[in-house]
C-alpha positions as CSV (number, residue, x, y, z in Angstrom):
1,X,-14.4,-4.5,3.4
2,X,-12.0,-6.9,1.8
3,X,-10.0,-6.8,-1.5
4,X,-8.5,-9.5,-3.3
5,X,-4.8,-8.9,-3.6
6,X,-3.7,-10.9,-6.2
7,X,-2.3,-13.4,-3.2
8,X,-4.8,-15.9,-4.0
9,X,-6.5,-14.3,-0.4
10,X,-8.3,-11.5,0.4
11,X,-7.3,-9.3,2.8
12,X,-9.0,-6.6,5.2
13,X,-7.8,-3.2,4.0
14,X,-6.0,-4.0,1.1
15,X,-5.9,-0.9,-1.2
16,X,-7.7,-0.9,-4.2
17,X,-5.5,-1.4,-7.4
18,X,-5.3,0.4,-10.8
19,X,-3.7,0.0,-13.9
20,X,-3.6,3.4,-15.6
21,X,-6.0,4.7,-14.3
22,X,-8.8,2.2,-14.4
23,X,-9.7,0.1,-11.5
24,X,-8.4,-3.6,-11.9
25,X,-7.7,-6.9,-10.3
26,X,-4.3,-7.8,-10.1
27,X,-5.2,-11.3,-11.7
28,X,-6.5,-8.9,-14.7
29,X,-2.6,-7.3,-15.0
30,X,-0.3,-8.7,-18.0
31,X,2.7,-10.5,-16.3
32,X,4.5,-7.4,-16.4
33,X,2.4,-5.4,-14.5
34,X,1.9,-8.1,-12.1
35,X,5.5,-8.2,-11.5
36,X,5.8,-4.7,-10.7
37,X,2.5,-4.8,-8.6
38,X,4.3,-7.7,-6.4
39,X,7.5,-5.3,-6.2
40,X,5.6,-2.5,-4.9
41,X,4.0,-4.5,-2.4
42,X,7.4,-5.8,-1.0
43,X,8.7,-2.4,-0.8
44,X,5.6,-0.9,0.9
45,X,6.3,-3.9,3.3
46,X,9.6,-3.0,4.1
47,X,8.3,0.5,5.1
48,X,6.9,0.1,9.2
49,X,4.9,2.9,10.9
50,X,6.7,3.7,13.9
51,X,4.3,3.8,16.2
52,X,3.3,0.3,15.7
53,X,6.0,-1.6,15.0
54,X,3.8,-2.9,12.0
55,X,4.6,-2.2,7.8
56,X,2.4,0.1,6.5
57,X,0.9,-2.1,3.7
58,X,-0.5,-4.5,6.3
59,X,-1.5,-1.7,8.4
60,X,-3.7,-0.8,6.3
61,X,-2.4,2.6,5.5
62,X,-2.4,2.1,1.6
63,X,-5.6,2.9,0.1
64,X,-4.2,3.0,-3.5
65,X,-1.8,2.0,-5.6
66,X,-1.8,2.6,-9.8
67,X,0.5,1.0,-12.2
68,X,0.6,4.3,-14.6
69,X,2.6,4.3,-18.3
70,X,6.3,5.1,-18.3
71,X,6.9,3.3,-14.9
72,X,5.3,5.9,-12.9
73,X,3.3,4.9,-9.5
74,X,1.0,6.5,-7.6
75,X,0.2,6.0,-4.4
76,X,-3.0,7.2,-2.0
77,X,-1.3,6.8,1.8
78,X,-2.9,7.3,5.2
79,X,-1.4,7.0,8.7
80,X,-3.0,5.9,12.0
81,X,-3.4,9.4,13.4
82,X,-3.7,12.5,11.4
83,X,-1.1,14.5,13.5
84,X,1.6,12.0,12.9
85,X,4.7,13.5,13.7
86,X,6.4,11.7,10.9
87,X,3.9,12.1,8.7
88,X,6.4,13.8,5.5
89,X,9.4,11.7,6.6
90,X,7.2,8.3,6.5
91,X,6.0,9.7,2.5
92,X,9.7,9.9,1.7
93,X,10.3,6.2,2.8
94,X,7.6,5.3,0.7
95,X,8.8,7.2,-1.8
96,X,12.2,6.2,-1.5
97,X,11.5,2.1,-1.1
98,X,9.2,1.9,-3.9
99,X,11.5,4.0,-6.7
100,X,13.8,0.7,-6.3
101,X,11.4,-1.5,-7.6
102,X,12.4,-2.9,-11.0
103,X,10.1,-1.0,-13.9
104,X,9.2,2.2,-11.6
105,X,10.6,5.2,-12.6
106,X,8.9,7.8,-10.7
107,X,6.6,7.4,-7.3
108,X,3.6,9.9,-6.5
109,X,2.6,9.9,-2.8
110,X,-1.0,11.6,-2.0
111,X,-1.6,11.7,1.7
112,X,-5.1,11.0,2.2
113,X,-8.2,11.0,5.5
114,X,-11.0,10.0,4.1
115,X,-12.2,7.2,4.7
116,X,-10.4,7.7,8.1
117,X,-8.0,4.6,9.2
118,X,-9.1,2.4,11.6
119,X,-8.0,-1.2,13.1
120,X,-10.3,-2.9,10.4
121,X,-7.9,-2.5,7.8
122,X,-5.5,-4.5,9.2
123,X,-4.9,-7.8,8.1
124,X,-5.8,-10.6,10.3
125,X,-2.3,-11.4,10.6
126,X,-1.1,-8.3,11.9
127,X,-4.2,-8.2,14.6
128,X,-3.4,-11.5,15.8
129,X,0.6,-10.4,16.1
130,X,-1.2,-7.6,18.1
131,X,-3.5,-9.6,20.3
132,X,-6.5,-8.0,18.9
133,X,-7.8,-11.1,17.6
């Protein structure tokens, strides 16, 4: 499953964007939004899962991510293995890197399972950094 990601690419596991609420491509967002869309994606790369020394947005791990009225973002999340033992600290990071983004003015994390993360959803990139390419 791919998604385009507004890169001009597509990329394995990229999450699925909305814009309040409705499913959109980013090439469908005003400038604005497209703007903030590029933000959060920075910050969720700055976040890495520490188990694989890997940010999470390349991972895979975001499933979701919609640009909501009044600056608010919310976020479906996943992590490699469901008894992470950082599991609420790796929300906060999230939480915390994406609030910076210019425009956002409130982050909602959801931790999701379904579908269940697997090595797919990375991006070729990261598999190849990996050796699993």
């Amino acid at each position: 499953m791919t998604h385009d990601t507004g890169a001009g690419f597509e990329e394995p596991g990229a999450p699925t964007m909305y814009l309040d609420g409705e499913i959109c491509s980013p090439d469908e967002f005003s400038p604005e939004a497209a703007t903030k869309l590029d933000g959060v994606i920075s910050a969720l790369r700055t976040v890495n899962d520490p188990e694989i020394p890997v940010n999470i947005y390349d991972l895979g791990l975001i499933y979701r991510i919609d640009l909501k009225s009044e600056g608010l973002v919310e976020i479906d999340m996943t992590l490699t293995a469901p008894g992470c033992p950082v599991a609420g600290q790796m929300l906060g990071w999230v939480q915390e890197a994406v609030s910076v983004v210019p425009g956002v003015s409130d982050v909602k994390m959801s931790l999701v399972f379904d579908p269940p993360w697997d090595r797919s959803r990375m991006s070729e990139e990261v598999q190849l950094e990996l050796g699993l390419l």
